[in-house]
MIDREN-732417 format. One line per 4 residues: number of its first residue (from 1); their letters; for each residue y, z, x of N, C-alpha, C. Coordinates in nm, 3 decimals, always signed. Layout:
NUM) a) Y,Z,X,Y,Z,X,Y,Z,X ~ ...
***
This chain:
1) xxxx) +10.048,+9.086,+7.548,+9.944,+9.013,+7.616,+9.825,+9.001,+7.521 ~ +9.747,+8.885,+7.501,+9.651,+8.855,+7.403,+9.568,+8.914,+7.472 ~ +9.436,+8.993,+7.343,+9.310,+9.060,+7.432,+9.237,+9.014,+7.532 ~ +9.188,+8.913,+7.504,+9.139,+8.811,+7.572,+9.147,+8.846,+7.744
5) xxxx) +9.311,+8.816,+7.717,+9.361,+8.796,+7.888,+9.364,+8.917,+7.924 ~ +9.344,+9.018,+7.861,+9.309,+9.209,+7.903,+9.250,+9.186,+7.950 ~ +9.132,+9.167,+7.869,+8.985,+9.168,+7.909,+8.989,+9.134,+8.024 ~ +9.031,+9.001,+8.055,+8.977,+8.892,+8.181,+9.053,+8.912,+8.298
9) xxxx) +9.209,+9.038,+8.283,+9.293,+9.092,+8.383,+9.192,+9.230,+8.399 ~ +9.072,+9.235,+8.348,+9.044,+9.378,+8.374,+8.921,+9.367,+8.453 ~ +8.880,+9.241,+8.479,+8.732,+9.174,+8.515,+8.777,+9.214,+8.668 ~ +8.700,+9.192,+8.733,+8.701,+9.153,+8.903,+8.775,+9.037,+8.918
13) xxxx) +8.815,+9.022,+9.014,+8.887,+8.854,+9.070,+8.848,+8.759,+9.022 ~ +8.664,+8.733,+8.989,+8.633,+8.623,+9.005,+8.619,+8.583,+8.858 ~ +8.702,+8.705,+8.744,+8.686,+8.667,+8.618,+8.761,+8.573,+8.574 ~ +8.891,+8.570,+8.626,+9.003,+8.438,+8.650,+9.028,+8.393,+8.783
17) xxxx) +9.004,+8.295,+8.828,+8.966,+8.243,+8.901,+9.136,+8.161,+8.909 ~ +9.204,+8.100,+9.090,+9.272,+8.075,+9.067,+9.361,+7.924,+9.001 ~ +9.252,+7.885,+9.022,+9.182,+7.754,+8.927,+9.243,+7.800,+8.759 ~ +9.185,+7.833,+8.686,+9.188,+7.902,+8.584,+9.364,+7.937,+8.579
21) xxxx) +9.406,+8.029,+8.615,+9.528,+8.115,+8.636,+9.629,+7.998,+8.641 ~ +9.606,+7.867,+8.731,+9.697,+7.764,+8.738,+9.722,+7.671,+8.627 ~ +9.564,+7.639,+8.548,+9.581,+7.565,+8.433,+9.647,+7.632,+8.316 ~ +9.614,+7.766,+8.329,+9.659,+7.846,+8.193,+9.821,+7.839,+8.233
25) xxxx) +9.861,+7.885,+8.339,+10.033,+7.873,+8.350,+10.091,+7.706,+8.321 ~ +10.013,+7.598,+8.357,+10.088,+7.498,+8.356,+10.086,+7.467,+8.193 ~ +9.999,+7.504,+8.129,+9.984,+7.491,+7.981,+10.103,+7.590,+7.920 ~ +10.188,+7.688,+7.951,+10.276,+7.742,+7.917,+10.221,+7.899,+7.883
29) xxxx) +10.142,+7.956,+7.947,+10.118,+8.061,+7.900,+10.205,+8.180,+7.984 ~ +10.266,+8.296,+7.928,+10.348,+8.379,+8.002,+10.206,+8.472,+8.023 ~ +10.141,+8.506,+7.955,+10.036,+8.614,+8.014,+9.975,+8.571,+8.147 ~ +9.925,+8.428,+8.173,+9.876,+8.394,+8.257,+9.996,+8.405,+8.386
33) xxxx) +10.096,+8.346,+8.386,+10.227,+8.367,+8.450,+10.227,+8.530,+8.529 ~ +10.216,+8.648,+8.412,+10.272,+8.765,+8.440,+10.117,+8.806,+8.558 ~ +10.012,+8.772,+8.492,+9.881,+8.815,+8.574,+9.875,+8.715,+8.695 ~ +9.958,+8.610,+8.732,+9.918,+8.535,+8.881,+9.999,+8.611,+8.915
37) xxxx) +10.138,+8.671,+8.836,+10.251,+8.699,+8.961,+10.236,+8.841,+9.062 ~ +10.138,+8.910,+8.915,+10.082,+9.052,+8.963,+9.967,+9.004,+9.088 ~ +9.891,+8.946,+9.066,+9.811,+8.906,+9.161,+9.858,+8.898,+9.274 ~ +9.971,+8.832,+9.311,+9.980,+8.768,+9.437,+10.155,+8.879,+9.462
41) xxxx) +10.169,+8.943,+9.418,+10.306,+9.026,+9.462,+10.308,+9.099,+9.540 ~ +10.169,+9.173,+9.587,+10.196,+9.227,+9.729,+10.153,+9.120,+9.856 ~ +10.115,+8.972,+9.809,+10.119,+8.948,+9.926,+10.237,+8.862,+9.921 ~ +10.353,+8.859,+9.849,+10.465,+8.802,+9.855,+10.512,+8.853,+9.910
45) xxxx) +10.578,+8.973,+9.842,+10.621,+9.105,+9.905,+10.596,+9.181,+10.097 ~ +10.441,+9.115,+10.119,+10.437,+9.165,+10.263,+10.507,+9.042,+10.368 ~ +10.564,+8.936,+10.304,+10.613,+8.854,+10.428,+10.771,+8.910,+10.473 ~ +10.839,+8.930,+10.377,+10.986,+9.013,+10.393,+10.964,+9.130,+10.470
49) xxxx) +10.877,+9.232,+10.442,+10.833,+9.357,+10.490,+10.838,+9.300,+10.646 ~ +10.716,+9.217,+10.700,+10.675,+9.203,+10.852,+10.806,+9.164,+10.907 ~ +10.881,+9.081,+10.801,+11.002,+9.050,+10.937,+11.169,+9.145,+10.909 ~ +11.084,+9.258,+10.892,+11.213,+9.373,+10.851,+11.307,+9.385,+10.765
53) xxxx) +11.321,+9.269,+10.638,+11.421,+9.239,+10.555,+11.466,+9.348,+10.485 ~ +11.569,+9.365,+10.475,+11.628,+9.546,+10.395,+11.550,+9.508,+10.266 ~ +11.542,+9.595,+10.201,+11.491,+9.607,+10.042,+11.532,+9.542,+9.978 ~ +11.654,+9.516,+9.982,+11.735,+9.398,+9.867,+11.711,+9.222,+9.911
57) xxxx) +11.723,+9.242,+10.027,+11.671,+9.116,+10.056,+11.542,+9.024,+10.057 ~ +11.465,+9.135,+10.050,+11.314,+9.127,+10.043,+11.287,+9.091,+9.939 ~ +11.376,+9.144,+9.810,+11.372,+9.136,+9.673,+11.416,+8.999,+9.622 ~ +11.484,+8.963,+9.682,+11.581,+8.864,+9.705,+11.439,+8.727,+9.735
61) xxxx) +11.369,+8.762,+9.831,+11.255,+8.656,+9.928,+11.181,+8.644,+9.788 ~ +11.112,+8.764,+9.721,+11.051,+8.760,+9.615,+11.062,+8.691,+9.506 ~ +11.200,+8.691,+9.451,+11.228,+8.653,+9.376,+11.264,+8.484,+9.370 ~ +11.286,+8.430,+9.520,+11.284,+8.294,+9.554,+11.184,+8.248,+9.533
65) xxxx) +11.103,+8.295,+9.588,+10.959,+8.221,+9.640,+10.871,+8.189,+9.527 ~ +10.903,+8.328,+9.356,+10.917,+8.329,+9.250,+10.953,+8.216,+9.188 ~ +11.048,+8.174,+9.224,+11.097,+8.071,+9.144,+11.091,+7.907,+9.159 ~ +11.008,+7.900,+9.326,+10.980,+7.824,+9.389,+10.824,+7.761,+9.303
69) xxxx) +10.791,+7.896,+9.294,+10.636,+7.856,+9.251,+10.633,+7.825,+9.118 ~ +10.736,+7.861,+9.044,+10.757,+7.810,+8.909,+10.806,+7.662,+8.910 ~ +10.902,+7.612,+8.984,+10.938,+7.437,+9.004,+10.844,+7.369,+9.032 ~ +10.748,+7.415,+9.114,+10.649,+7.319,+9.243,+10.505,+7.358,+9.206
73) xxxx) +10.475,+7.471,+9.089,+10.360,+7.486,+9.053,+10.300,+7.336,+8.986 ~ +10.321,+7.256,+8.923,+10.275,+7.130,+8.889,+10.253,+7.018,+9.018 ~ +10.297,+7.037,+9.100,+10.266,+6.984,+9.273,+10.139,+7.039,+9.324 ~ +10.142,+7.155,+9.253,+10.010,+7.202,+9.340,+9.856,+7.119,+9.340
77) xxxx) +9.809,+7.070,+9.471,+9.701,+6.981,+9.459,+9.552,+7.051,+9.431 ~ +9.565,+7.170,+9.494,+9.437,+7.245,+9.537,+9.451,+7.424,+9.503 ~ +9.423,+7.453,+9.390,+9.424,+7.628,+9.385,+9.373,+7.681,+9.472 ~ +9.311,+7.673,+9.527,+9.274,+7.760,+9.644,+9.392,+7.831,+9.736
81) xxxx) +9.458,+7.692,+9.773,+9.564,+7.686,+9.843,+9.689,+7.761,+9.857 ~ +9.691,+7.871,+9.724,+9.819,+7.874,+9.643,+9.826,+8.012,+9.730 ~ +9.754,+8.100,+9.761,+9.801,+8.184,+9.899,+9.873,+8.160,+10.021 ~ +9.825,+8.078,+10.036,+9.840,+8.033,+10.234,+9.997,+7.943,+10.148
85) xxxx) +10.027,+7.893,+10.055,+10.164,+7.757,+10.034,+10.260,+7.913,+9.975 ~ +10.227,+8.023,+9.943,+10.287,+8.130,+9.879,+10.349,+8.211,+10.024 ~ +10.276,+8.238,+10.106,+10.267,+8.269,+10.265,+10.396,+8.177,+10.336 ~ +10.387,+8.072,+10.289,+10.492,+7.971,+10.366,+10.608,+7.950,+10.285
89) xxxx) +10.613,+7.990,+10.187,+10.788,+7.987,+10.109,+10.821,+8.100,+10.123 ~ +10.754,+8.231,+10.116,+10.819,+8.331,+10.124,+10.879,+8.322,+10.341 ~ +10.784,+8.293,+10.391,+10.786,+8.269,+10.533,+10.959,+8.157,+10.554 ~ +10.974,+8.097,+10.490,+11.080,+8.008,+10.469,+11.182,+8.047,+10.446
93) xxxx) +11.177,+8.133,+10.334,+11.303,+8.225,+10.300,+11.325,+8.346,+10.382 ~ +11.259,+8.385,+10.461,+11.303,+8.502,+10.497,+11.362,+8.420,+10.699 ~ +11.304,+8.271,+10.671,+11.393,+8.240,+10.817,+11.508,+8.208,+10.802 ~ +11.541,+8.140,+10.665,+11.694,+8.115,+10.616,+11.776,+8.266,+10.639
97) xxxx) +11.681,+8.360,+10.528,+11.790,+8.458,+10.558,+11.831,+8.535,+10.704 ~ +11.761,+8.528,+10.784,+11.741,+8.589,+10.911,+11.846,+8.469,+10.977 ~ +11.781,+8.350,+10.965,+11.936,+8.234,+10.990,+12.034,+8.275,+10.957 ~ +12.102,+8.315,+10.838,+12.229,+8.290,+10.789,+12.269,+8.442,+10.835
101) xxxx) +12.215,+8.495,+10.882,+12.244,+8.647,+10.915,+12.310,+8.647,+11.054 ~ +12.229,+8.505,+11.130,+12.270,+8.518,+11.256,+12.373,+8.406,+11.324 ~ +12.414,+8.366,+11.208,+12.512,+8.294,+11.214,+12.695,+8.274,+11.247 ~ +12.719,+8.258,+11.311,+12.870,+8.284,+11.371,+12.943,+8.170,+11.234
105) xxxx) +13.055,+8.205,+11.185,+13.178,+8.165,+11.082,+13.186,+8.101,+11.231 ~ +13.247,+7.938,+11.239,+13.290,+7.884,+11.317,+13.303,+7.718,+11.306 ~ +13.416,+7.711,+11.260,+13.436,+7.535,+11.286,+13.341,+7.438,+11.380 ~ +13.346,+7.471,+11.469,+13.238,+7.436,+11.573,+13.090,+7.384,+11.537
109) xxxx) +13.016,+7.553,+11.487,+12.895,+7.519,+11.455,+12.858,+7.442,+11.312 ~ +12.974,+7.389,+11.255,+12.966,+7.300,+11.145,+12.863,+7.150,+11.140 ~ +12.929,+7.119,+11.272,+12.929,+6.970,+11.374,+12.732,+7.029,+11.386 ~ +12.672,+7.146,+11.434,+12.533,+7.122,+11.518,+12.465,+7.164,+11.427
113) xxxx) +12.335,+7.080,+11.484,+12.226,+7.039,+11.369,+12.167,+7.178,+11.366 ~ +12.076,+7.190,+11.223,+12.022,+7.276,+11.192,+11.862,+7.283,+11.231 ~ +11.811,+7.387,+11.323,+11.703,+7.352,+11.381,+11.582,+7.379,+11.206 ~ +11.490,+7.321,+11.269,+11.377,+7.329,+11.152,+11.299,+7.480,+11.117
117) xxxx) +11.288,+7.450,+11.037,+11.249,+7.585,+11.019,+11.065,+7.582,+11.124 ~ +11.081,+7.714,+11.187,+10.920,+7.713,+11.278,+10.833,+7.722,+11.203 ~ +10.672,+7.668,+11.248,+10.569,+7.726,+11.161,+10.524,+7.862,+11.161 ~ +10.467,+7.907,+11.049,+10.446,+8.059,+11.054,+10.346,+8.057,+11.165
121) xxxx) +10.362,+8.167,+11.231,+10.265,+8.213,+11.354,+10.127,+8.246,+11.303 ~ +10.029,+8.181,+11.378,+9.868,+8.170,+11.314,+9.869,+8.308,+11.281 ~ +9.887,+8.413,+11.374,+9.840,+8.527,+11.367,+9.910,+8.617,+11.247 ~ +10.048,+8.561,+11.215,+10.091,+8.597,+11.093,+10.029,+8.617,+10.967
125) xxxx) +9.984,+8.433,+10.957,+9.885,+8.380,+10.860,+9.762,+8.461,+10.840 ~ +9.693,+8.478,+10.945,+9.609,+8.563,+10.954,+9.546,+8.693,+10.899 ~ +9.675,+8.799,+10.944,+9.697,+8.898,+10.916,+9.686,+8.903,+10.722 ~ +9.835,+8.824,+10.713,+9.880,+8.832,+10.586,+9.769,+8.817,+10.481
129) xxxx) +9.623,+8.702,+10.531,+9.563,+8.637,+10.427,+9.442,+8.726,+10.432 ~ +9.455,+8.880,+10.521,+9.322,+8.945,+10.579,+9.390,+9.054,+10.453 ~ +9.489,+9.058,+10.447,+9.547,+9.200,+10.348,+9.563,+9.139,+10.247 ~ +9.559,+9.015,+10.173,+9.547,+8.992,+10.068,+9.397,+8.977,+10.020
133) xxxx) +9.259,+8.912,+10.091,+9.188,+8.969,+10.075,+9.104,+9.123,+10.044 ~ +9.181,+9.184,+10.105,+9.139,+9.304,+10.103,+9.186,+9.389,+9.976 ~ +9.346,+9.330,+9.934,+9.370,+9.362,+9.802,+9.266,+9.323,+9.706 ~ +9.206,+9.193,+9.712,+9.162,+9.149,+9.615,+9.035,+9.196,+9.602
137) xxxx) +8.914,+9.253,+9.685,+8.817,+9.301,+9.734,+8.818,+9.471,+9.707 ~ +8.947,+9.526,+9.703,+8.973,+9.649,+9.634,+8.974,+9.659,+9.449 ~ +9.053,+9.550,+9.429,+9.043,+9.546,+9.285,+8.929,+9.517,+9.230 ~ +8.853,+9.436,+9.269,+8.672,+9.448,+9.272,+8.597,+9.596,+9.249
141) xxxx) +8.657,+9.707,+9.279,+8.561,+9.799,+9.317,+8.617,+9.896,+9.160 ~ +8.507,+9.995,+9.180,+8.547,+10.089,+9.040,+8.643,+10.207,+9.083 ~ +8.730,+10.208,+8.953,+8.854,+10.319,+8.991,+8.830,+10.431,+9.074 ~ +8.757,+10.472,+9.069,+8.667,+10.580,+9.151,+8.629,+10.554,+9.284
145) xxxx) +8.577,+10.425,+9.275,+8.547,+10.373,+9.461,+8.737,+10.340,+9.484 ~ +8.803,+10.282,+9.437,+8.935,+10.240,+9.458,+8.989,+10.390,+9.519 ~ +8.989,+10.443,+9.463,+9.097,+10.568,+9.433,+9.043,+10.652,+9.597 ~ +8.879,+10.660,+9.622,+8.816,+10.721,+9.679,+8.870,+10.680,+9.840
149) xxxx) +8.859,+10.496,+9.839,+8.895,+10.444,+9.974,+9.047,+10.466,+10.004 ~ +9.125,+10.481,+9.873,+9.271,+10.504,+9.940,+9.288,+10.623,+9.980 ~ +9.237,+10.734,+9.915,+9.240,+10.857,+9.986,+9.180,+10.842,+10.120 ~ +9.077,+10.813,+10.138,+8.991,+10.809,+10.268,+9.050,+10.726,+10.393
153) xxxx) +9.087,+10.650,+10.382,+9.160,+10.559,+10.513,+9.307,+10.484,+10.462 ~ +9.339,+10.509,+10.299,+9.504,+10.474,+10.354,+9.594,+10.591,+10.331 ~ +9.579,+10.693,+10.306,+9.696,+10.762,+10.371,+9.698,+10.809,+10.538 ~ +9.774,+10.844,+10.540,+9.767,+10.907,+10.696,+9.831,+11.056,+10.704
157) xxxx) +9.795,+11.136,+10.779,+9.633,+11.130,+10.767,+9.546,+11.128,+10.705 ~ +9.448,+11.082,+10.697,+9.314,+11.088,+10.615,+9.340,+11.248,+10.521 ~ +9.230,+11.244,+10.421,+9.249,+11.379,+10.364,+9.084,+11.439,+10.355 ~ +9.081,+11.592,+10.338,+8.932,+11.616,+10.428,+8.903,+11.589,+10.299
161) xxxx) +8.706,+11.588,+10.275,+8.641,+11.592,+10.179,+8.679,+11.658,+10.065 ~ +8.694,+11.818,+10.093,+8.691,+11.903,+9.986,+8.825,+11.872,+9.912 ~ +8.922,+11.796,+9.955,+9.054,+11.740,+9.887,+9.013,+11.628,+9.770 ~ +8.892,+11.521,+9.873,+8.885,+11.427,+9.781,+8.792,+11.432,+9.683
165) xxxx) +8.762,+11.548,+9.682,+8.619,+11.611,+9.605,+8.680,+11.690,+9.487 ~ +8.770,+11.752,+9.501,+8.885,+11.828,+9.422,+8.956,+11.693,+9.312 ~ +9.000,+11.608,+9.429,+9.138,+11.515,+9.296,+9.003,+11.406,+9.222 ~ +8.881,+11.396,+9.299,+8.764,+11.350,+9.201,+8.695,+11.394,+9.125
169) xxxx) +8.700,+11.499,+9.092,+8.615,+11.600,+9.017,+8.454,+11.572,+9.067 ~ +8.477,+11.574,+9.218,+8.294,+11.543,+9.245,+8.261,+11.687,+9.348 ~ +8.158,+11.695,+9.412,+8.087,+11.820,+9.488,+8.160,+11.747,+9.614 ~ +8.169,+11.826,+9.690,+8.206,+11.785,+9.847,+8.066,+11.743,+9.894
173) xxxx) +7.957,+11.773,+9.880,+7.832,+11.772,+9.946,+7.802,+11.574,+9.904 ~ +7.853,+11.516,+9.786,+7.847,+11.372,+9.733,+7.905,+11.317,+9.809 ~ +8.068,+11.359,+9.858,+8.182,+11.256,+9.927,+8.109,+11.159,+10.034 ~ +8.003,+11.195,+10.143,+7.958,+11.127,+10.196,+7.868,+10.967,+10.170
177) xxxx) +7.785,+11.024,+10.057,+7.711,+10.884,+10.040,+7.827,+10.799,+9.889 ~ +7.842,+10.870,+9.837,+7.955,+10.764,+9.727,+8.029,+10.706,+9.839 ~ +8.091,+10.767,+9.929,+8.198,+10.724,+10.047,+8.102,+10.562,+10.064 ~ +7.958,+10.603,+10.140,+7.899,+10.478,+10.229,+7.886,+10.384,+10.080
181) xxxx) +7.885,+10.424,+9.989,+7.817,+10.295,+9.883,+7.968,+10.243,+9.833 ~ +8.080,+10.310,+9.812,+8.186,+10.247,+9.803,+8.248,+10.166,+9.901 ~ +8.205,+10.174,+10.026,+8.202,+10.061,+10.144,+8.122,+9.985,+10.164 ~ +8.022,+9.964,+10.097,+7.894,+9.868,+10.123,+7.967,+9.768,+10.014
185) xxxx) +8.001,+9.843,+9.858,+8.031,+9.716,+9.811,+8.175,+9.650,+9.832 ~ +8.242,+9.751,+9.916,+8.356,+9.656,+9.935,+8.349,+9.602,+10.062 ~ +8.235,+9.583,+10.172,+8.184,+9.447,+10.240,+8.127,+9.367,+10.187 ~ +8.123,+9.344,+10.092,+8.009,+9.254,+9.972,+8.105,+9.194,+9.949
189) xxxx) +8.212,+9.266,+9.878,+8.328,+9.176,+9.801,+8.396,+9.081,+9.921 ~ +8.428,+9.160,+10.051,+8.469,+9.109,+10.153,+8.464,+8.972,+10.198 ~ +8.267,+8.977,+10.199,+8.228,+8.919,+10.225,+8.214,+8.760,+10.133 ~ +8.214,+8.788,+10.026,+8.196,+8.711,+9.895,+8.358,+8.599,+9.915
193) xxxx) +8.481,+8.660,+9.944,+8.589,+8.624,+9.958,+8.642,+8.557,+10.097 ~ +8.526,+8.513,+10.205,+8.493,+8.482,+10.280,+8.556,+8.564,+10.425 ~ +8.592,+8.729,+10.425,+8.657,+8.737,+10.550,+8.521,+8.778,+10.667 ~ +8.593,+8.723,+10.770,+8.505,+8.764,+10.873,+8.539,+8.852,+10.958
***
């Protein structure tokens, strides 16, 4: 990977922009390629997950939707967009496969039409584009605020202070206000990325 694109994979979100990320891939760049795909792989990855796809299959959604965005990336009208159209191929593939899963071998059903694929459920959309924000609003923050909020509200259970004061090398008596200022700026970022 050229320094450059270190550098600018090491910035906050808004150092490559997805604007940026689209021109550099359509120009042929694999760095730019490897940093959208990292970007956007857990929210590829969470559409297989919500609709239960075994691991291989999921891998399988990934790797479509992958390859989808490599054919149809020059279609793309609007970067912005490239979440919510990423949301709906992976959403696509995982109704085929859930189709072909539930499908009876039968002469019969040869003859009847194939219903359309449904639109993703708002609340799907929703969800999905609230946790990809939030990825992106995490990578914003410093390893230390990062590291601090996953201990603090994503494992389960939570882990007490003097744990996260221990794997931080900080005082337990700090955990409280670093805690509130590592949440202030990740409503900033939140906010900046427009969630409400």
């Amino acid at each position: 990977m050229s320094p450059a694109l270190i550098r600018a994979a090491k910035k906050p979100p808004g150092g490559w922009n997805d604007a940026r990320l689209v021109k550099e891939c359509l120009a042929g760049s694999d760095d730019a390629w490897s940093l959208l795909i990292e970007k956007y792989k857990s929210l590829i990855h969470s559409i297989p997950v919500k609709y239960g796809l075994p691991a291989q299959e999921a891998a399988d959604v990934f790797q479509a939707t992958c390859m989808e965005l490599l054919a149809r990336l020059p279609e793309l009208r609007e970067p912005r967009a490239l979440p919510k159209w990423l949301m709906q191929v992976a959403h696509h593939q995982c109704y085929r496969w859930k189709q072909q899963q539930g499908r009876l071998v039968s002469r019969d059903s040869e003859d009847l039409p194939v219903p359309e694929t449904p639109a993703i459920a708002e609340s799907l959309v929703q969800q999905t584009q609230e946790e990809q924000m939030l990825r992106e609003a995490m990578r914003a923050l410093s390893p230390q605020c990062q590291r601090m909020v996953e201990l603090l509200f994503f494992e389960t259970p939570a882990r007490p202070y003097a744990e996260v004061a221990a794997e931080l090398g900080l005082a337990v008596g700090s955990i409280g206000f670093i805690r509130q200022k590592c949440i202030e700026r990740l409503r900033r970022h939140l906010d900046e990325l427009g969630f409400h």
